[in-house]
C-alpha positions as CSV (number, residue, x, y, z in Angstrom):
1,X,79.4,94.6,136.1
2,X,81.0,92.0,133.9
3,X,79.0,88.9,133.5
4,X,80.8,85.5,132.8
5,X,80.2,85.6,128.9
6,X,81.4,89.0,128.4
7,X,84.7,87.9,130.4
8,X,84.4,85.0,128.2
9,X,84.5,86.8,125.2
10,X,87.2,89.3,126.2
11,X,89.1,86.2,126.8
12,X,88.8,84.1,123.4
13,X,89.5,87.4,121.8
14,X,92.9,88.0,123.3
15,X,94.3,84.0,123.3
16,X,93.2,84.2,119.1
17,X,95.5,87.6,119.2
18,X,98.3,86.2,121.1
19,X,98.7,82.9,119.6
20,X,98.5,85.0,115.8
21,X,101.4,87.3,116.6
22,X,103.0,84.5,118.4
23,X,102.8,82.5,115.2
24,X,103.7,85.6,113.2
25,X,107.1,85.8,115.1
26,X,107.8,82.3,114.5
27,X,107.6,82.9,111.2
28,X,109.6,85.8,110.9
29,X,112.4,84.7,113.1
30,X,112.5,80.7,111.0
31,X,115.9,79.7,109.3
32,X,116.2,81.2,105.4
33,X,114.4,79.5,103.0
34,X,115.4,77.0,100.5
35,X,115.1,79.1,97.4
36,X,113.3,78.1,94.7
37,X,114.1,80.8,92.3
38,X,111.1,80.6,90.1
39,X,110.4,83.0,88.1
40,X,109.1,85.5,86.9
41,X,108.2,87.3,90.0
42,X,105.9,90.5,89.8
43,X,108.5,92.7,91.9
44,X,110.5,92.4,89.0
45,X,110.3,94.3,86.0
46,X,108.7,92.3,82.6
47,X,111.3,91.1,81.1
48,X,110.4,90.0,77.2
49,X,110.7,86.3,77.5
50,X,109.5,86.6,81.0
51,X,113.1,85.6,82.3
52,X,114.6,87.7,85.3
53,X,117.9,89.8,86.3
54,X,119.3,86.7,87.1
55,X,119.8,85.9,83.2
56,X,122.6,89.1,83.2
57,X,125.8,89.4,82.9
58,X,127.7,90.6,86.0
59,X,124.0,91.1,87.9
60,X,125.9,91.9,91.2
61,X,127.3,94.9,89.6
62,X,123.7,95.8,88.6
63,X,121.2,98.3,90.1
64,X,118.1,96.3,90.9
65,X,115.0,97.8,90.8
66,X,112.0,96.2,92.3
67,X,108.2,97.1,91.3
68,X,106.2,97.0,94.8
69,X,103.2,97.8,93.5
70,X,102.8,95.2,91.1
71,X,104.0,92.7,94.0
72,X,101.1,94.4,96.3
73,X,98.3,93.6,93.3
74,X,99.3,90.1,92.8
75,X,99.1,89.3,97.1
76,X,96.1,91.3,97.2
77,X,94.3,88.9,94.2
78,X,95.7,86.3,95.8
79,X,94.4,87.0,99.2
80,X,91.0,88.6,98.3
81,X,90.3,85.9,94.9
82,X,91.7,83.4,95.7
83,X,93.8,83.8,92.4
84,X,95.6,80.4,91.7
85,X,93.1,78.4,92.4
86,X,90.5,80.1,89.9
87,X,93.5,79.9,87.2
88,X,94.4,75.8,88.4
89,X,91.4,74.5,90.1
90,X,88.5,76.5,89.1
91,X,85.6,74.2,90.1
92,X,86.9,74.2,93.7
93,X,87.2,77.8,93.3
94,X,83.5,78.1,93.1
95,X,82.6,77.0,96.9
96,X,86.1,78.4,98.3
97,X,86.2,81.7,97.3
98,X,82.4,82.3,98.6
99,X,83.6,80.9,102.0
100,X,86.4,82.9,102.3
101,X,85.0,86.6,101.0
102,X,82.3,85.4,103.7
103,X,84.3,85.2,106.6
104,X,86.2,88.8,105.2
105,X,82.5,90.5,105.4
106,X,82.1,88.6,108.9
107,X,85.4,90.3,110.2
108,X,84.7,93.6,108.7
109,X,81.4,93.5,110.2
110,X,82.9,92.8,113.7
111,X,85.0,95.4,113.2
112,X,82.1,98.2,111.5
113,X,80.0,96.9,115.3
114,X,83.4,97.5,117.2
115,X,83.9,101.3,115.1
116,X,79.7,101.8,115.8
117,X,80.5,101.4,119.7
118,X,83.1,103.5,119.7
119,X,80.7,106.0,118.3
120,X,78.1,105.5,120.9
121,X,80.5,106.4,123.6
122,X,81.7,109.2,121.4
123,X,78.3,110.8,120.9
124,X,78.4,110.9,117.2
125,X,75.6,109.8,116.5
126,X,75.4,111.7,112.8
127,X,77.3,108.3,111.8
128,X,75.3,106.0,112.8
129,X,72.7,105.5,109.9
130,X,75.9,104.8,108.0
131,X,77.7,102.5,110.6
132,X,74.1,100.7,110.1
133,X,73.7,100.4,107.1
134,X,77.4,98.9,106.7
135,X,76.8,96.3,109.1
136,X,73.6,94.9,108.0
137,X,75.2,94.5,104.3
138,X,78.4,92.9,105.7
139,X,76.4,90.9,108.1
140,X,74.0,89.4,106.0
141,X,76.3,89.1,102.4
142,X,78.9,87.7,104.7
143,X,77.3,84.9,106.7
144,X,75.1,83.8,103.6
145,X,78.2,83.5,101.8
146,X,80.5,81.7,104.2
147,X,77.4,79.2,104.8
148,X,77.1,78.4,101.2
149,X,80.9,78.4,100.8
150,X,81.7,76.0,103.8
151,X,78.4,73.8,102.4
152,X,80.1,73.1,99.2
153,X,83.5,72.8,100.4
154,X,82.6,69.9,102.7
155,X,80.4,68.5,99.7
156,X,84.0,68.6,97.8
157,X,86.0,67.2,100.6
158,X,83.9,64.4,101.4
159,X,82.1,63.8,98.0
160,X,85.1,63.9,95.2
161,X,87.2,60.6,95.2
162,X,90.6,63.1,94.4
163,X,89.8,65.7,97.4
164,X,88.7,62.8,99.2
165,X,92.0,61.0,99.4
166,X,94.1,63.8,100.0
167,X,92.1,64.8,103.5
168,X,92.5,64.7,106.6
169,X,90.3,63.6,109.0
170,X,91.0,66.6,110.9
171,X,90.0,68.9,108.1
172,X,86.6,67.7,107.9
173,X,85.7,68.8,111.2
174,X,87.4,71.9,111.0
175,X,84.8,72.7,108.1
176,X,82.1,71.0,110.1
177,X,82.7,72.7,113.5
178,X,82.5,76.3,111.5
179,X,79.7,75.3,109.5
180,X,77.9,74.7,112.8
181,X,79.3,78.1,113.8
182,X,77.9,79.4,110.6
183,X,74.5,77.9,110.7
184,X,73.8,78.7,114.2
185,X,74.5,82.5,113.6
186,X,72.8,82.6,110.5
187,X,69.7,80.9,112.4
188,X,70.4,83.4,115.8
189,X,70.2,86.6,112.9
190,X,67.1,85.7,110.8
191,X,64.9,84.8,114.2
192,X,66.0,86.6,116.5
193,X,67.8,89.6,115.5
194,X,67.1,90.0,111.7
195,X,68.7,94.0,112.2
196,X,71.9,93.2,114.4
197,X,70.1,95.0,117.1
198,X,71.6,92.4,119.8
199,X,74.6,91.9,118.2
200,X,75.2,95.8,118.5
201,X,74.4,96.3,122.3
202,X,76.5,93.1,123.1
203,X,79.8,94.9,121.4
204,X,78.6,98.2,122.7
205,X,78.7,96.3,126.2
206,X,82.0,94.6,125.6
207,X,83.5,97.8,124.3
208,X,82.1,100.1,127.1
209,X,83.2,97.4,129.5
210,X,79.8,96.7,131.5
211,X,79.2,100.6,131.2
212,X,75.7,99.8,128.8
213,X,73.9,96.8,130.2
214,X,74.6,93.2,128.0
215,X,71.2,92.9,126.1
216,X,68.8,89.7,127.1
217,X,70.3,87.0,124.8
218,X,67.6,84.1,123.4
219,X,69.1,80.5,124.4
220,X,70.1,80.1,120.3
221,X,72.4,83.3,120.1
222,X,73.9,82.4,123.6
223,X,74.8,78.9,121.8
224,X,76.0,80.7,118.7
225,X,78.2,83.0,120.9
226,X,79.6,80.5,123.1
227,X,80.3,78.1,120.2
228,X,81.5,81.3,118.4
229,X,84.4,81.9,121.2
230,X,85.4,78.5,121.5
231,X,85.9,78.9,117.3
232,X,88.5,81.9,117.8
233,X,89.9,80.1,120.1
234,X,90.5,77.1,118.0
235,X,91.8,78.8,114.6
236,X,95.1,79.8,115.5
237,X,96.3,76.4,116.4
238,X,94.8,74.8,113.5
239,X,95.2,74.5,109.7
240,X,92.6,77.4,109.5
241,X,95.0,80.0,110.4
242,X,97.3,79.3,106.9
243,X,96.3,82.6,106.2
244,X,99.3,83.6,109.1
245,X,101.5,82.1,106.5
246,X,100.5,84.1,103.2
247,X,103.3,86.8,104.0
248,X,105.8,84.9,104.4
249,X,105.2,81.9,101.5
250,X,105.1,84.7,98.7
251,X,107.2,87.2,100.0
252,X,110.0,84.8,101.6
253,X,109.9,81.5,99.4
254,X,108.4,82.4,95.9
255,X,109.6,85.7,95.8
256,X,112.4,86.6,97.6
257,X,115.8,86.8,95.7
258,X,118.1,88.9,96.9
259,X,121.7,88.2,95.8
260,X,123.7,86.0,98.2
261,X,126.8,88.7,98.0
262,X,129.8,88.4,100.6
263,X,129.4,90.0,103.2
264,X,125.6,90.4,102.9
265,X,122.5,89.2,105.2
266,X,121.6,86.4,102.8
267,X,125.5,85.1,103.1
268,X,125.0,85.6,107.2
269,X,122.2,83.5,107.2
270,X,122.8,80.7,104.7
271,X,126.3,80.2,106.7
272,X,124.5,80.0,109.7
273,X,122.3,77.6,108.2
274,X,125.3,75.5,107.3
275,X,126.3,75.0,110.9
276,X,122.8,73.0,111.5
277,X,123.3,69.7,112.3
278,X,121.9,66.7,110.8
279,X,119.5,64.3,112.4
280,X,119.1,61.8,111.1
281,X,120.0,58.7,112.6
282,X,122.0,57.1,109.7
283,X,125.7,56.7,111.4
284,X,127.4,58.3,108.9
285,X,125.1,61.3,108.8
286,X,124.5,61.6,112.6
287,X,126.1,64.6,114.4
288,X,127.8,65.9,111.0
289,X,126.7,69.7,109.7
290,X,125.3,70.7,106.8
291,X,128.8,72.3,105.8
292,X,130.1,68.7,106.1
293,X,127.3,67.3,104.0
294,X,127.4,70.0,101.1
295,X,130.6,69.9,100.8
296,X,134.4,67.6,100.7
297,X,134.8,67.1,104.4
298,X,138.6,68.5,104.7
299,X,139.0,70.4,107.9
300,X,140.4,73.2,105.7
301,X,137.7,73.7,103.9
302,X,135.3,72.9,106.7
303,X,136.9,76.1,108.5
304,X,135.9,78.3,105.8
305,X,132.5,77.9,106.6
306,X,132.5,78.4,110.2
307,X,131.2,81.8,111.6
């Protein structure tokens, strides 16, 4: 049977999913960029003066060729390092990259407890010295990490005159409310459950759904979890979840250059782009499209742009 914390849990879990993929198609389905055509990119073969096939002759008559390997290393740095900021902002580097790896090795030990559950209902129990093993390193590395992390990042945010100025009010609880999230799980583990013995049977529960019994929880890892739910629920409607918007910032604004040919999907969507109209309330803006705008406003060549 289902206590009100498990439901609780089940619950947080699937509004953070939803609102992600919801997010995720928002994204995907938003109006063509404005692009910046900055370059070089790194799907793009080096080019000696680091220029791009855009510096050719004739480039629509051109077979492109695209390196998607070297664009998968560059995301990946600049997902797992943090990559610009260690080039550009290096002493803010120091306290965000630890945050951020933290929370990695907190989701990849949710995900090693979910994969250990599994193997409990499985019977495999061969794997589970390793399954073990993995989560107490992920565990531990991983909320020591994102503690010290989010400690320093609010030091920066509230102590440096430049970050200072440039934050939101809003921001500075966000770090606050996960550093309280962080502090009271890294309390819960070292007094109470210094193995991840609870945390284990409290996914096995969740997993088996009410089959294995919910372990006795101490009143300091019931705050943690609670606080912990209300936390996944939160992200996805906050500035927390910019990592939603990694995809689409490198792969559709800094690095997506496809040639706007006629008769092409790029043409497709910049025309219907040009049929937006303008809002703002100047009167001889109001109502007009972005055709209008860009271009002399005769009707004849007004109709050219018109779907």
């Amino acid at each position: 049977m289902l206590n009100a914390l498990q439901i609780s849990s089940y619950v947080s879990f699937a509004i953070f999913v939803i609102v992600v993929l919801w997010k995720f198609i928002k994204y995907a389905t938003m109006p063509i960029h404005l692009r910046w055509e900055l370059y070089p990119v790194p799907h793009e073969p080096e080019h000696e003066h680091g220029g791009s096939f855009f510096e050719y002759q004739n480039i629509w008559k051109l077979e492109r060729k695209h390196d998607k390997m070297n664009e998968l290393k560059e995301m990946l740095e600049e997902m797992l390092f943090i990559k610009r900021m260690f080039q550009n902002k290096r002493d803010l580097w120091v306290v965000s990259w630890p945050f951020h790896a933290g929370i990695y090795l907190i989701l990849v030990w949710m995900a090693l407890l979910f994969v250990r559950a599994l193997l409990v209902l499985a019977g495999v129990q061969s794997l589970l010295p390793i399954a073990d093993a993995l989560i107490m390193i992920t565990g531990a590395i991983g909320v020591i990490a994102a503690t010290l992390g989010c400690l320093g990042l609010l030091a920066k945010r509230v102590g440096s005159w430049e970050l200072r100025e440039y934050s939101a009010g809003v921001e500075v609880f966000n770090l606050l409310f996960a550093l309280v999230v962080l502090l009271t799980g890294l309390f819960a583990w070292i007094k109470f459950d210094p193995n991840f013995d609870i945390a284990k049977e409290y996914m096995l529960s969740l997993v088996s759904f009410g089959s294995y019994p919910m372990p006795p929880l101490p009143k300091p890892i019931l705050i943690h979890l609670i606080l912990l739910e209300l936390l996944f629920v939160y992200i996805p409607f906050t500035k927390l979840a910019h990592y939603i918007g990694k995809y689409y910032t490198f792969h559709k604004v800094l690095w997506e250059d496809e040639i706007n040919k006629p008769g092409s999907e790029v043409e497709k969507k910049v025309r219907r782009c040009l049929q937006f109209r303008v809002g703002w309330s100047a009167p001889h803006f109001a109502g007009r499209t972005w055709a209008e705008e860009a271009i002399n406003p005769k009707l004849d060549v007004i109709e050219r742009w018109k779907p």
